[in-house]
N, C-alpha and C positions, 0 to 999 in steps of 0.2 A: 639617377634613377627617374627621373624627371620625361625622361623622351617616350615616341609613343613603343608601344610593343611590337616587337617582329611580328606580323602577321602571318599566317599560313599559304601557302602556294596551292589549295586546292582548287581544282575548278568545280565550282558549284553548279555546272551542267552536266557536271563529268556522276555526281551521287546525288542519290536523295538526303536532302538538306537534314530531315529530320531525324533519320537512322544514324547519319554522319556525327551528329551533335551530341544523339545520343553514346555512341562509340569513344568518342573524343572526351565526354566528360565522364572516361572508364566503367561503360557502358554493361562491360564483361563481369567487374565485382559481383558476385555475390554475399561473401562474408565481411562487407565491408564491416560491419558495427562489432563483433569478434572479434576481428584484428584491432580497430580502434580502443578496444576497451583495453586489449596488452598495454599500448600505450599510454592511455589516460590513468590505467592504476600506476605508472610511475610519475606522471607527471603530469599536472592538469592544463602545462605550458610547453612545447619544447621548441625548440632550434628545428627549421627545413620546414616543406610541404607537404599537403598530406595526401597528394597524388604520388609525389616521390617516395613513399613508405609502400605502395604498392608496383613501382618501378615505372609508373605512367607517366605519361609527357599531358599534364594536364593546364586548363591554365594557369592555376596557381605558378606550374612550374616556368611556365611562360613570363610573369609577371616578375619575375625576380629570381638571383642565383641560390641558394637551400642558405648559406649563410646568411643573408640579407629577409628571410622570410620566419618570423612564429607563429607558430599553429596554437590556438587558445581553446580546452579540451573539455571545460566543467561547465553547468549552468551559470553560478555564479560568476566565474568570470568570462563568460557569453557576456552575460547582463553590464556586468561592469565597463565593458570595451565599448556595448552598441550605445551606452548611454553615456558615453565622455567622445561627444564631438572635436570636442576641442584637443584629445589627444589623440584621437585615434580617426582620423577625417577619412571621407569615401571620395573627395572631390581629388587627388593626383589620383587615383587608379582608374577614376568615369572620364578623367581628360584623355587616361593613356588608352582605353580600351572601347569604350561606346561611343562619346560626344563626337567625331567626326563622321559617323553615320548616323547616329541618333539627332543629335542636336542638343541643348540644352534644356534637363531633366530637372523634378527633383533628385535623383540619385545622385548628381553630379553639386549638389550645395549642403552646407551645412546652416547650423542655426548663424546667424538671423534672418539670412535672406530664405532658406530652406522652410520659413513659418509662414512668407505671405505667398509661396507657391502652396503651401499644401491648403490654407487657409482660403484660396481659391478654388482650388481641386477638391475640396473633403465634399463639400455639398452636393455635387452630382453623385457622390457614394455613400451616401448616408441609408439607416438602415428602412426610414422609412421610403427613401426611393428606388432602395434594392424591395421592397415588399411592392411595388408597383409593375416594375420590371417583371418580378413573377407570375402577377395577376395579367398583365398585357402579351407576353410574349415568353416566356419564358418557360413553363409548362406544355406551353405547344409546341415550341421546340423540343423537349424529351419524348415526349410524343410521336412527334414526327418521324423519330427517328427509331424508336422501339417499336411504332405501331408496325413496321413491316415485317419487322425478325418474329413477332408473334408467331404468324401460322407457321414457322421454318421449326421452331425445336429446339434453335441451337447456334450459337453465334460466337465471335468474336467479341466480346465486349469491350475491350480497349481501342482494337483498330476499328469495328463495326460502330462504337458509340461514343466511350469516351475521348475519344481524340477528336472528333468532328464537333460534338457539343457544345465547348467551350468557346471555339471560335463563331461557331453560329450564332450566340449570344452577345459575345463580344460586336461583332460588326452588325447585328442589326441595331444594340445597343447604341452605337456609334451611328449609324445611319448610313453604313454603308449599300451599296448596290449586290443586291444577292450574286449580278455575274461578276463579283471583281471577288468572290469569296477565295477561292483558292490561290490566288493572287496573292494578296494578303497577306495568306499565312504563309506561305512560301517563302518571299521576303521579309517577315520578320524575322520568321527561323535564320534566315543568311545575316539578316546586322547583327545579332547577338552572337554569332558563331567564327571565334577571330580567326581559327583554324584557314576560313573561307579569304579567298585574296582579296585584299581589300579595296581594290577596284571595284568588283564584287557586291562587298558591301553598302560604298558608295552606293553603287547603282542603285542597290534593293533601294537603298534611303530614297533618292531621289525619285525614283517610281511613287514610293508612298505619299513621299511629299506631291506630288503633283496631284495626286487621288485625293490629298484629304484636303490641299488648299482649293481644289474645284469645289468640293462640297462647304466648305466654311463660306465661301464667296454665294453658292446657292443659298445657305443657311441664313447671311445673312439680310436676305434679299427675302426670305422666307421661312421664318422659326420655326421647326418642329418640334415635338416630343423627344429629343435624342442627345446623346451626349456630345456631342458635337456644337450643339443648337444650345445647352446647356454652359460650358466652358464655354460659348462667346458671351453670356452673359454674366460668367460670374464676375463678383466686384467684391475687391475687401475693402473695407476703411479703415486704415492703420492709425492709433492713436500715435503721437500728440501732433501729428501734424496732419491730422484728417484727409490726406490723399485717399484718391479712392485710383486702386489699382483694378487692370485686369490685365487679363493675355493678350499677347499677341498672336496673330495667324502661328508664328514661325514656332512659339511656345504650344501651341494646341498642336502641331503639327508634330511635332518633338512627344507630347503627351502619347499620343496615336500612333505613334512608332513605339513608344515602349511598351503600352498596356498590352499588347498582345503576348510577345513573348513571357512578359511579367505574369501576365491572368491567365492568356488560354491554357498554354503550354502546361505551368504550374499545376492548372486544377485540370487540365488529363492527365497529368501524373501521380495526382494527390485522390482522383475518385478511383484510377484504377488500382491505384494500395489500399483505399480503402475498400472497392468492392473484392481485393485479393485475402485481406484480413478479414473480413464477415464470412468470406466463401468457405476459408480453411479454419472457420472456429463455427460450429453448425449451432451450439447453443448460444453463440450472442447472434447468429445471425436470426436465430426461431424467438428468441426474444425483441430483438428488434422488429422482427416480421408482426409477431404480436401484438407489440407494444410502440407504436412509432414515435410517442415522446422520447427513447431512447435514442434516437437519429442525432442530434447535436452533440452526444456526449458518444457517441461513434467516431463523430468527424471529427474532432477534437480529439481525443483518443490514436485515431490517424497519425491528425498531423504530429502528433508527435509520434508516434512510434515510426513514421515511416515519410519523412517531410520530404515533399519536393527536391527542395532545391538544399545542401547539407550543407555548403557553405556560404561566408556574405564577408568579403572583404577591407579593410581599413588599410590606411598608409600611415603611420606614426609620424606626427608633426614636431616631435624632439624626445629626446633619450628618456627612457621609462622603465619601470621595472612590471612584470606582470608574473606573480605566482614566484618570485626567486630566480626568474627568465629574461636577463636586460634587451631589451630594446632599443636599437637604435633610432635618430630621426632617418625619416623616409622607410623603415625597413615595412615590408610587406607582413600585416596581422590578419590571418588565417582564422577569422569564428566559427568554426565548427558548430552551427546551432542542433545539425544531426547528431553529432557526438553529444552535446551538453545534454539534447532532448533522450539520450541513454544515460543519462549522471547517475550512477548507482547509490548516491549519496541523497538524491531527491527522490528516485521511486525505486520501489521495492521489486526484482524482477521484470528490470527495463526493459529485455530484450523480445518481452512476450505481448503481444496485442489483447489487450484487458479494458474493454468499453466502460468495466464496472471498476476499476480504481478509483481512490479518492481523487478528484477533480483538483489539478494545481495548473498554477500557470507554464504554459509551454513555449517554446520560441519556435514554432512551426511558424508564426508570420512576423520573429524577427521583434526588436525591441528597440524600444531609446526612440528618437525622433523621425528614422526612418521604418518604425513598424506597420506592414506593410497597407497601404492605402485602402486597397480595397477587400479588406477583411470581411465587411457586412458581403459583398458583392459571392466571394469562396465560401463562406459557410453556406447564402443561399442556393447556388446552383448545387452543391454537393448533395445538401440537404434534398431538394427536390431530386435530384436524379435519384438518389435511393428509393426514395419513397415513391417513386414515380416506378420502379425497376421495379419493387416487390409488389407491387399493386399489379401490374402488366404483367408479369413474368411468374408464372404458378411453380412452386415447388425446384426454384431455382440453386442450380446446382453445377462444380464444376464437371466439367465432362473428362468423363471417363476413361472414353478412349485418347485422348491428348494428354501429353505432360504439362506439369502444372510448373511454370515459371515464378520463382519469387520475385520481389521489386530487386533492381540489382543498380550499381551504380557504384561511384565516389562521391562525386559535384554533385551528379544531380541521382536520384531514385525512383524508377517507374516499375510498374510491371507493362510491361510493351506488347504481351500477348494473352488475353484472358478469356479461354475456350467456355464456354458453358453449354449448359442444356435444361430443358423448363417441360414442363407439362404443356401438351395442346390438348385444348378438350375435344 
């Protein structure tokens, strides 16, 4: 199980990358977390994937034959897998799947080397430089993008805002060039998307790489304020033998391939379930409206009830037992962090979006060592884009004459169409 994965024969000129990805990662579900809970009440482990429980050819199914694959179905033992590296590694599944287009990640290391990558990486996303980021560019970005739909009445809010948002961020963040935006995220969408041939893929890599090792080579010839300019200087100093590390071009380069997919994608599909869940509950949203210290325990709230991204993969490094469900080595372990973030055993009436439940911890950004990076970076932009919405957007509402789509998905969960309508004065 070692070799890489059959890749897909689509051509990626042939669709839109993003529609494709999202079809691919069973796009169509809508009762995913329903059906999942049949499941999870017999067993909070079982034997196969859980694309194959809906008859989908997803990657899970990709990754390994239903015998060779366990799907892990509770919070607790979410938590118990993402925090035992050493049994349950992410590095054979980032060799078979990302690292020949991507490059080398964190995602593809475990602890010990996986400490002096993040330990370099955490400091450009720390929360007091995500609070800088807001003040400099980041609010005018929502801005920019709401101010038009103003005098219209009536918008799209997922294709009209949430989906352009994030990557706007992301690459000015980066210091990219505003004409290479579309670019960009085009190509990311295709290295993440194994469906796509992987020729393909390649390619998209290579394009990026060429784009971001010109700017490292400008950057360092001339520092800016950007994360780009940031990652060539970070330095850790590792005790006992006081080296002082940093990246290489090829490693920042590798970082900048993955942030996109990882951040933008994620939090356009994480603001527009969230602005899908305030839309369809009128009194947390009149209370939020009210009250906007309530905005953090919204977006939390969210990501659990309705996480991006529902699963996060391990490869068993030798035979285990999880839940009364033996494992073998190498066999493919399926963390449902979606399913666990429904565990009817940690909240009371999982399936309902409740801003006002008691606050526990949720695995909407994943747990153990690889919990995910840029956590301060998704609470801030979510955070502003709301508060930025109901400030702009009077007496905002969904629209009436359109059907209202819930977040739908297996892999991954978006709402992909979010019609509204607002008061003009």
């Amino acid at each position: 199980m070692s070799e890489p994965i059959a890749f897909g024969s689509v051509d990626a000129e042939s669709v839109d990358p993003f529609e494709f990805k999202n079809q691919f990662f069973g796009g169509a579900i809508e009762d995913f977390y329903p059906r999942m809970e049949e499941v999870q009440s017999l067993c909070p482990a079982h034997h196969g994937s859980i694309s194959g429980l809906f008859g989908l050819a997803g990657i899970d199914t990709l990754l390994a034959d239903e015998e060779h694959q366990v799907s892990v179905l509770s919070f607790a033992l979410a938590d118990q897998v993402l925090k035992d590296p050493s049994t349950y590694s992410s590095v054979p599944l980032y060799d078979r799947t990302l690292r020949s287009a991507i490059g080398e990640t964190i995602l593809g290391m475990d602890p010990p080397g996986h400490r002096r990558f993040r330990e370099l990486i955490q400091p450009a996303f720390t929360r007091k430089e995500m609070e800088r980021w807001e003040r400099e560019f980041v609010v005018d970005i929502v801005n920019s993008y709401l101010a038009p739909l103003i005098p219209l009445g009536r918008a799209d809010l997922a294709t009209d805002f949430a989906f352009l948002y994030p990557i706007h961020v992301t690459a000015i963040a980066a210091g990219l060039p505003v004409d290479d935006f579309d670019v960009f995220y085009r190509d990311t969408a295709l290295l993440t998307n194994v469906a796509i041939t992987e020729t393909q893929r390649l390619a998209a890599g290579e394009r990026l790489g060429s784009l971001v090792l010109r700017l490292i080579a400008e950057r360092r010839a001339d520092p800016r304020a950007d994360l780009i300019s940031a990652l060539i200087r970070a330095e850790f100093k590792e005790a006992p033998d006081a080296v002082h590390h940093t990246l290489t071009d090829e490693e920042i380069v590798a970082f900048l391939r993955l942030l996109v997919p990882a951040g933008a994608q994620t939090t356009y599909r994480a603001l527009s379930n969230l602005l899908f869940g305030l839309l369809t509950h009128q009194d947390q949203l009149d209370a939020v409206r009210a009250d906007r210290s309530l905005i953090p325990q919204a977006v939390e709230e969210s990501l659990r009830w309705e996480v991006p991204l529902t699963m996060v993969f391990r490869s068993a490094t030798g035979d285990a037992v999880v839940a009364g469900c033996p494992v073998s080595a190498d066999d493919v372990v399926n963390v449902s962090v979606g399913v666990a973030n429904h565990d009817p055993t940690r909240w009371d009436h999982p399936h309902e979006f409740d801003i006002f439940r008691p606050a526990q911890l949720h695995h909407g950004f994943g747990s153990g060592p690889h919990t995910c990076l840029g956590i301060h970076m998704a609470r801030m932009e979510l955070r502003v884009a709301v508060n930025t919405v109901l400030d702009l957007l009077p007496d905002l509402r969904l629209d009436p004459a359109e059907p209202v789509t819930a977040p739908h998905g297996v892999i991954q969960r978006g709402t992909y169409h979010l019609p509204v309508v607002w008061h003009v004065p």
